[in-house]
N, C-alpha and C positions, 0 to 999 in steps of 0.2 A: 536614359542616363540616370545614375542612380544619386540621389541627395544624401549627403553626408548629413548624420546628427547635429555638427556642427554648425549648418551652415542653416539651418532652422531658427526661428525664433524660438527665442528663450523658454517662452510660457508652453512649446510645444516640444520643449525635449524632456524627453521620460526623466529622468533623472530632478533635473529644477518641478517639472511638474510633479513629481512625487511628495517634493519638501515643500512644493508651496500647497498640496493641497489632500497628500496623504497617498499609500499604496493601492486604496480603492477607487481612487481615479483614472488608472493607466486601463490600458485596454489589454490582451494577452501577451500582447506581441512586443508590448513595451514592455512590461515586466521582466518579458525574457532577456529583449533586449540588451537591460540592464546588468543582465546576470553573462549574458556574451562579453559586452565592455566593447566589444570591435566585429566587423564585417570581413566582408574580403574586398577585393579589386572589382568595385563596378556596383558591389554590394551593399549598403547601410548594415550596421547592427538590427534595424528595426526592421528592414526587408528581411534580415534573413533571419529575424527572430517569428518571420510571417510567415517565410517557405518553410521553416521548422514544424511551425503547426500545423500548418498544411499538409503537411508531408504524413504527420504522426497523427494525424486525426484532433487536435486539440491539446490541450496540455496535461490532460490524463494520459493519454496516448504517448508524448513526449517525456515524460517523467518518469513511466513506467519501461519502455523503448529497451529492449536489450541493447547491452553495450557494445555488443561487435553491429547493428545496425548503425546504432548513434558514429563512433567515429568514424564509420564509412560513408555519410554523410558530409559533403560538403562544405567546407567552413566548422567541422567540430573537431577537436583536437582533443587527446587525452586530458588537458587541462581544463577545457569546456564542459566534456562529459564529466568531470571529477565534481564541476560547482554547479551542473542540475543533478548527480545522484547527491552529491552534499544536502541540497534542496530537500528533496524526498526522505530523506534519514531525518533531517531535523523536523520535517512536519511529522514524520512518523512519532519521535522521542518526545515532540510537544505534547501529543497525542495519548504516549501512555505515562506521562509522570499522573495524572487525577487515578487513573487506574493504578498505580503505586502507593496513593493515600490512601483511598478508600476504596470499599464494596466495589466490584465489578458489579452488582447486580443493583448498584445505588446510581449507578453512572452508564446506563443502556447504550446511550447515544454516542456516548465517547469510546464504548467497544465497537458499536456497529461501525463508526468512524474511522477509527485506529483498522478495524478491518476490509474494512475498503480500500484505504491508501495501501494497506500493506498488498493484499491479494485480489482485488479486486481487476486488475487492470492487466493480468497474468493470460497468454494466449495459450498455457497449457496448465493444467489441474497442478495446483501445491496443496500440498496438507501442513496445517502449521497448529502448534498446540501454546496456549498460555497457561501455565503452572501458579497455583495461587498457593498463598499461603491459608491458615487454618479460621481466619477472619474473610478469607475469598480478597484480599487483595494481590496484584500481579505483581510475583517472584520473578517470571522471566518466559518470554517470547521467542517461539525458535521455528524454524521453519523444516518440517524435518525431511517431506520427501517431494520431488517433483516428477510428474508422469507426462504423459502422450494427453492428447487431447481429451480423449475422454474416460481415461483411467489412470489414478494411481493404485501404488502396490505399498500399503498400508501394513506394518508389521506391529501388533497389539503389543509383545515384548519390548521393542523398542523404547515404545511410550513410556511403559510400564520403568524401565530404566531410567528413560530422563526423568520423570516422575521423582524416583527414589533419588537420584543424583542431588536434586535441586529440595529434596525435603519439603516435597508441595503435600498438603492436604487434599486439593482438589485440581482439578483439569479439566479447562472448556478447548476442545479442538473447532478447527474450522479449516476448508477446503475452499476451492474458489470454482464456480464453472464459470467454462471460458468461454461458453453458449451465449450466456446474459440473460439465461433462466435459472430460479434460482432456487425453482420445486426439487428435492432430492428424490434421486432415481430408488431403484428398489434395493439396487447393491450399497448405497448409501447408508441406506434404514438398517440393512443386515451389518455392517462395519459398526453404524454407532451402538448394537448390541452384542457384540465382540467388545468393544475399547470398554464400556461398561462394566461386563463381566470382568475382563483381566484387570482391571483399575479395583476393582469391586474385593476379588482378592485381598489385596493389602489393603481394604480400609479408603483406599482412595477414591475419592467421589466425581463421578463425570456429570457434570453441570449443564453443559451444554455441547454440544454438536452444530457449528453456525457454516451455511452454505453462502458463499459471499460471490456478488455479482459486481460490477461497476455501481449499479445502483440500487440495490436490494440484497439485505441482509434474510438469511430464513433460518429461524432459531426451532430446534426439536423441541426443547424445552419451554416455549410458549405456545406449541403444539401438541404439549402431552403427550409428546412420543418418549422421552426419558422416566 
């Protein structure tokens, strides 16, 4: 039989536990919870904010979750999925406003970060590029093409376009393997020396080439490969 939120004591429902003692004290499943607001028939919010992660592997898994899975999922509704991708967008944008101040190259951590949440959790290859300005801070974030498991189809002029669009000085790309290895293959090496050349062209400087896994970032650029 399933226990309603409600009928818990105080000190153990997410929400009062949150205010008496902070976000870092819930457990996954009450966070989500929170963000559900309600359950189904038979179901708590906090049960099904349990089979949610279960279901998705954890709440990288959940957050990342294509949208035709998620409402097809039981107990999620267009309005549910709307406030965990809300979720994901706002850690993403918390993410890059330090990368709007300053250096990309002053703030490593908050790239490797920002690019994890964005690609890292992706079951097929994205390619996405950040456009800097002439100081290397980020103009703008795009994600420009999405492939098959283990290949995208990368076009150098493209780039080379939103480059000019956006009046960037410089361009670090990065791709995601959906492997969870994060060594770049040999078609990889030959791509970041293509994007190079054609950026090279007009003046525009390729910084970095960053391969992004759920848990490791692999920069060419502290490899000496650029």
């Amino acid at each position: 039989m399933s226990t309603r939120i409600a009928d818990l004591p105080p000190a153990a429902r997410p929400r009062e536990k949150l205010l008496a003692h902070g976000p870092q004290a819930l457990a996954d499943a009450e966070l989500v919870a929170l963000l559900l607001r309600s359950g189904l028939r038979g179901c708590s919010a906090l049960q099904l904010g349990q089979r949610l992660l279960d279901a998705f592997g954890g709440l990288h898994g959940l957050l990342h979750a294509p949208q035709a899975r998620l409402r097809a999922h039981k107990g999620l509704g267009a309005a549910k999925y709307a406030e965990l991708a809300a979720v994901l967008e706002l850690a993403r944008r918390a993410l890059a406003e330090p990368m709007r101040e300053r250096r990309l190259f002053d703030t490593p951590d908050a790239v490797a970060d920002y690019l994890r949440l964005w690609l890292g959790g992706g079951t097929v290859e994205v390619f996405a590029a950040l456009l800097l300005d002439h100081r290397h801070r980020l103009l703008h974030a795009q994600q420009l093409w999405q492939g098959t498991l283990s290949h995208t189809a990368v076009y150098p002029r493209e780039l080379v376009k939103l480059a000019l669009a956006h009046e960037a000085s410089a361009v670090i790309v990065a791709h995601n393997h959906p492997s969870g290895v994060a060594e770049p293959s040999a078609s990889d090496r030959h791509l970041t020396q293509r994007l190079k050349s054609a950026l090279g062209l007009l003046d525009i400087a390729l910084l970095d080439h960053l391969v992004v896994t759920r848990g490791d970032v692999y920069s060419f650029a502290r490899q000496g490969l650029l």
